[in-house]
C-alpha positions as CSV (number, residue, x, y, z in Angstrom):
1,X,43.2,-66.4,-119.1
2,X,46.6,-65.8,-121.3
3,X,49.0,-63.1,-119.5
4,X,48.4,-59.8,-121.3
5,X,51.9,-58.8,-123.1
6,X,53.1,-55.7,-124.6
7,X,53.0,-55.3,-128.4
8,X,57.1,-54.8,-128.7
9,X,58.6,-55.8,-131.2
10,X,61.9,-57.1,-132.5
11,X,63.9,-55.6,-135.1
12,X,63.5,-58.7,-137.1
13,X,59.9,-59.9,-138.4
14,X,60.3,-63.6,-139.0
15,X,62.1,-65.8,-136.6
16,X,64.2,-67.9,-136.2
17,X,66.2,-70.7,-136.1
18,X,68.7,-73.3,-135.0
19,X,72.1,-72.5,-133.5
20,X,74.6,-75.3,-132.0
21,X,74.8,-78.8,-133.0
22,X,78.0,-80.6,-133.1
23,X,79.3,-81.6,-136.7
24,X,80.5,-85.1,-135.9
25,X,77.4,-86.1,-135.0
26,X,75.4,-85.0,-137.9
27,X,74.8,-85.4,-141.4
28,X,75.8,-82.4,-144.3
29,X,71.8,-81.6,-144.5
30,X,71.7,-81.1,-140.9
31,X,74.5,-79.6,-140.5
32,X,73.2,-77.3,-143.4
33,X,70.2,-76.7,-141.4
34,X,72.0,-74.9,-138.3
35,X,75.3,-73.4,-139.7
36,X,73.0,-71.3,-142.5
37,X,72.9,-68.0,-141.3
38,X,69.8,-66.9,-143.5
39,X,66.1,-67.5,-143.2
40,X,65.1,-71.0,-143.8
41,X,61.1,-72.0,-144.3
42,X,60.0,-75.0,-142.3
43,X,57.3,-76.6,-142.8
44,X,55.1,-78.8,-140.0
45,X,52.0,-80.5,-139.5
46,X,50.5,-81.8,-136.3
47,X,49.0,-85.2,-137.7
48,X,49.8,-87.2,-140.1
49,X,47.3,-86.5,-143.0
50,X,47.2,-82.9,-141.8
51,X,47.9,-80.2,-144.6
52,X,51.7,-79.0,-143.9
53,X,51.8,-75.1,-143.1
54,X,55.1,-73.1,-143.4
55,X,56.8,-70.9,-141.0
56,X,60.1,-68.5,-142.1
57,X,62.7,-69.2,-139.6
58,X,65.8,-66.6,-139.1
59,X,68.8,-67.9,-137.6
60,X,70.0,-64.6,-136.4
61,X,67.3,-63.5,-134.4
62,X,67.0,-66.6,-132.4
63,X,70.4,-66.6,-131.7
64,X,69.2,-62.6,-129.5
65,X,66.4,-64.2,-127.9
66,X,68.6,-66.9,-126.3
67,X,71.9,-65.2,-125.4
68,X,72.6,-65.5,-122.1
69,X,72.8,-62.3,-121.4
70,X,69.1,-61.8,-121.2
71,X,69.0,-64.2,-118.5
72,X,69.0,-63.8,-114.8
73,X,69.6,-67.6,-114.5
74,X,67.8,-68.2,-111.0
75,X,68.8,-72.1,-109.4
76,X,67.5,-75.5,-111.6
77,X,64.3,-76.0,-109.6
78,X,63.1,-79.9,-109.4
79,X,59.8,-78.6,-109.5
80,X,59.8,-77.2,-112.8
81,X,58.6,-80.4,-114.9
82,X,55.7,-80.4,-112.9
83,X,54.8,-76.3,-112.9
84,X,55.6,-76.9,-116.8
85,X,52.8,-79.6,-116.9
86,X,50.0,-77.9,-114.6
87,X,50.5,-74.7,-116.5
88,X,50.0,-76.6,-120.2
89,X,46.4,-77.9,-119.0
90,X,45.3,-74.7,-118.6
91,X,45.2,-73.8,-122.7
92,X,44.0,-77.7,-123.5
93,X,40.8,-76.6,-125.7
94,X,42.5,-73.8,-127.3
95,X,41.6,-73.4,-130.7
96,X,42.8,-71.0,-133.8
97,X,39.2,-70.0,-133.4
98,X,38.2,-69.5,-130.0
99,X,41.5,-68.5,-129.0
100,X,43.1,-66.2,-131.5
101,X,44.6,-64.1,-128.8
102,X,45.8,-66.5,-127.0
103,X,48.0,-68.0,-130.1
104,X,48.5,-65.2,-131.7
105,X,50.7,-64.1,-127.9
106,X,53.0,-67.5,-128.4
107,X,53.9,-66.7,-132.4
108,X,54.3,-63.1,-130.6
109,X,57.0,-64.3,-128.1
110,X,59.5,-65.4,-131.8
111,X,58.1,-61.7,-133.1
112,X,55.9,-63.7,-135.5
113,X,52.8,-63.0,-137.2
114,X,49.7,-65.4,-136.9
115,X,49.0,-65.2,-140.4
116,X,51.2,-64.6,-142.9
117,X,50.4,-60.6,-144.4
118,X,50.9,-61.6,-148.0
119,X,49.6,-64.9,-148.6
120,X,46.8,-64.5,-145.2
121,X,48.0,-68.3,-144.6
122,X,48.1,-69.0,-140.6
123,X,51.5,-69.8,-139.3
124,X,52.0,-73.3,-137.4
125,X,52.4,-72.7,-133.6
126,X,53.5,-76.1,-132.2
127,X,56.8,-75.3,-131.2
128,X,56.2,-71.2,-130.3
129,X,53.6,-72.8,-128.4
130,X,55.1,-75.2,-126.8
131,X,58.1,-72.6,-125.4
132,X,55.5,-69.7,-124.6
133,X,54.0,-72.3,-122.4
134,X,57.5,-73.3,-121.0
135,X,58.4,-69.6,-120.2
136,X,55.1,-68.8,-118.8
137,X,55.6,-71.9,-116.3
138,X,59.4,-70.6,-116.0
139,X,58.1,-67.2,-114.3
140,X,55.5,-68.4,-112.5
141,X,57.5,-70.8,-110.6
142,X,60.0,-68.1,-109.9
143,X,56.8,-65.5,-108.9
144,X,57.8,-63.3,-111.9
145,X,55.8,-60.8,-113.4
146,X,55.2,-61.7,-116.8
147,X,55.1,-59.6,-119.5
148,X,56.2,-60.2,-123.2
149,X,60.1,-59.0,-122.3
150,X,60.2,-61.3,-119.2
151,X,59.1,-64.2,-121.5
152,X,61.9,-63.8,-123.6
153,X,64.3,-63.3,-120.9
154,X,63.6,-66.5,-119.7
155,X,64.3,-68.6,-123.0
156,X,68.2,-68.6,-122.9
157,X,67.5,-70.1,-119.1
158,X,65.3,-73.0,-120.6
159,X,68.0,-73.6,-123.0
160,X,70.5,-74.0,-120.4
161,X,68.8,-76.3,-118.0
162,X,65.8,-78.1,-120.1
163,X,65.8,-77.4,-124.1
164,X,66.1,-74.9,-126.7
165,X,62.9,-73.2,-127.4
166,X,62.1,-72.0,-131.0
167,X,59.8,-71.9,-133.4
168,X,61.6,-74.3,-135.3
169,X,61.1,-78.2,-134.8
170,X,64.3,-78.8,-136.6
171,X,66.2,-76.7,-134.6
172,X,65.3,-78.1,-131.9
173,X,66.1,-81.5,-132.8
174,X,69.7,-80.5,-134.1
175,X,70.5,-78.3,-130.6
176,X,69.7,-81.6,-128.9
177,X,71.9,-83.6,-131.1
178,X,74.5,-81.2,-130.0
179,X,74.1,-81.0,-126.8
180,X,73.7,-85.1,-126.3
181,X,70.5,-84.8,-124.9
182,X,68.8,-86.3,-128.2
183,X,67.1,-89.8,-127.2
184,X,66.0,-91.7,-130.3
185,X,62.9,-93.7,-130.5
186,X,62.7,-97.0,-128.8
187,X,59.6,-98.4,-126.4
188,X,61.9,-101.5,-125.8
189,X,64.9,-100.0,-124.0
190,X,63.8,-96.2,-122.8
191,X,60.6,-94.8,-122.1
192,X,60.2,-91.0,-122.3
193,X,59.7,-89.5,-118.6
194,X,57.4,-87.0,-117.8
195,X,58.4,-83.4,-119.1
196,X,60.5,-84.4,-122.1
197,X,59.7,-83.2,-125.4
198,X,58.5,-85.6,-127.8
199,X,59.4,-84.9,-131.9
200,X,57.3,-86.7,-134.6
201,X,58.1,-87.2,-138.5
202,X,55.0,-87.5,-140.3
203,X,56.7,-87.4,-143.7
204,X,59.8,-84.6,-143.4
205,X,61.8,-85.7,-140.9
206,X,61.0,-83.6,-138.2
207,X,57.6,-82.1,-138.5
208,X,55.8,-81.6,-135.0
209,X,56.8,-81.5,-131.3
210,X,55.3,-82.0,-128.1
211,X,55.3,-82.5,-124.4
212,X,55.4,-86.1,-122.6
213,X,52.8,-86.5,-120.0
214,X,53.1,-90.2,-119.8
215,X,54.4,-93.2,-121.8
216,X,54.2,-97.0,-122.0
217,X,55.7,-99.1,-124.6
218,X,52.6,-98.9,-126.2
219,X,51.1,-95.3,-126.0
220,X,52.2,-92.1,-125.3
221,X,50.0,-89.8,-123.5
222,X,50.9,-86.0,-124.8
223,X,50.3,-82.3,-124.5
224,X,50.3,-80.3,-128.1
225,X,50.1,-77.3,-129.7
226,X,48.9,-76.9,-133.5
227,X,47.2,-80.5,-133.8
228,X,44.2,-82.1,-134.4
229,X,41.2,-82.7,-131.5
230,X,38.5,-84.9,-130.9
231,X,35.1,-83.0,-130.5
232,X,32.2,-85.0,-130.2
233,X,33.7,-87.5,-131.8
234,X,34.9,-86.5,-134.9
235,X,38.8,-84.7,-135.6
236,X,39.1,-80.8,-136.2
237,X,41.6,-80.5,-138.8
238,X,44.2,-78.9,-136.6
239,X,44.9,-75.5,-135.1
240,X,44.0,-77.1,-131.7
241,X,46.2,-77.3,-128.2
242,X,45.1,-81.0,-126.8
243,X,45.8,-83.4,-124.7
244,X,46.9,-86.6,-127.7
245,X,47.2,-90.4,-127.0
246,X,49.9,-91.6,-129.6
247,X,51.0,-94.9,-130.8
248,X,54.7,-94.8,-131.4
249,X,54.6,-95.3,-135.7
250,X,55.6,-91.5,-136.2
251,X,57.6,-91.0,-132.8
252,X,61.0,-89.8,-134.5
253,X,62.9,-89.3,-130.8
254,X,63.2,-87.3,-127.5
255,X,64.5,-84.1,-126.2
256,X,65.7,-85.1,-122.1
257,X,64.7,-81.9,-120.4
258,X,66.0,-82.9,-117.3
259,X,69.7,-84.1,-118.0
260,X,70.5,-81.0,-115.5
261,X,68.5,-82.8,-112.9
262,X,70.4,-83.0,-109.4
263,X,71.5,-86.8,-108.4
């Protein structure tokens, strides 16, 4: 079962967006993307002929949910890959339909909706998902109680040590430019490790994300929010949390979430 969390609420209704990337290294669009200080729709898809779904991203209040001053910044703990891992096979099966609570809690941790009011579209949940997850691990390794304020306490400490958790796949992507720990696709000279976060383009450059569970220079064996699942056979068209098996075609990169890690 999914931790019960308090309905508070943040002064701001839509979320959020990117923060730091470092100019030199970017193009004007991307650079666009992070310095914007306004609300910028996004929109992902967690397969390839998937219908894309839009999410309204604020820049300002993701920028409150990871200052550091929410933090209590306990030690890096080596275990925390591994506590992230065990804790994301507990919501494998997880659907928009047999689940809604459980979803509609990770959209809850960025203060967003899971449909939209006006238009009653649902909002995509691969990256909320993804850092709900993360935080949830975050306090249970450190025996925290969890609750919805605790979550959010703990995402300016996963920026600091492992990645930057938003509901934004591009933001994502650009914070790990910045920070250098942005690893671009290629099976012949790196292999992802298990526990770093895995960004695909199906079409707009950065359009889903998920977590590494294993890789090979031919497959990659992943852990994703807002995708597609097989049942019985056949592919639900998306809305799912599953384990995937990918090919590399749409793998745009990696996020290292362990370039903290003691040596």
């Amino acid at each position: 079962m999914s931790p019960p969390i308090s309905q508070t609420s943040l002064t701001r209704r839509t979320v959020l967006g990117g923060l730091i990337a470092t100019s030199a290294t970017m193009t004007p669009s991307l650079r666009a993307r992070t310095e914007d200080s306004g609300v910028v729709h996004e929109l992902q898809r967690g397969d390839p002929d998937a219908s894309y779904e839009g999410i309204d991203v604020d820049k300002a209040a993701i920028r409150e949910l990871t200052d550091p001053s929410r933090a209590t910044f306990e030690p890096r703990s080596d275990d925390f890959l591994k506590m992230m891992a065990a804790t994301s096979a507990e919501f494998v099966g997880a659907t928009r339909a047999n689940a809604h609570d459980k979803i509609a809690q990770m959209l809850e941790l960025f203060d967003l909706p899971f449909q939209d009011q006006t238009s009653g579209k649902v909002i995509p949940f691969c990256a909320s998902g993804l850092a709900y997850i993360t935080a949830l691990a975050y306090l249970r390794l450190w025996k925290h109680d969890v609750n919805l304020s605790r979550l959010r306490g703990a995402l300016a400490e996963i920026d600091h040590y492992h990645f930057f958790p938003s509901p934004s796949v591009w933001d994502m992507f650009n914070v790990a430019l910045g920070k250098h720990s942005w690893v671009p696709a290629n099976p012949q000279t790196t292999l992802p490790k298990p526990g770093w976060v895995v960004i695909y383009d199906f079409g707009k450059g950065a359009d889903h994300v998920g977590l590494v569970l294993s890789a090979d220079k031919y497959q990659l064996h992943t852990f994703e929010c807002n995708t597609s699942g097989k049942v019985d056979g056949s592919q639900q068209n998306g809305g799912v949390i599953a384990n995937r098996d990918r090919d590399w075609k749409h793998v745009k990169g990696f996020i290292r979430t362990d370039l903290h890690a003691r040596v």
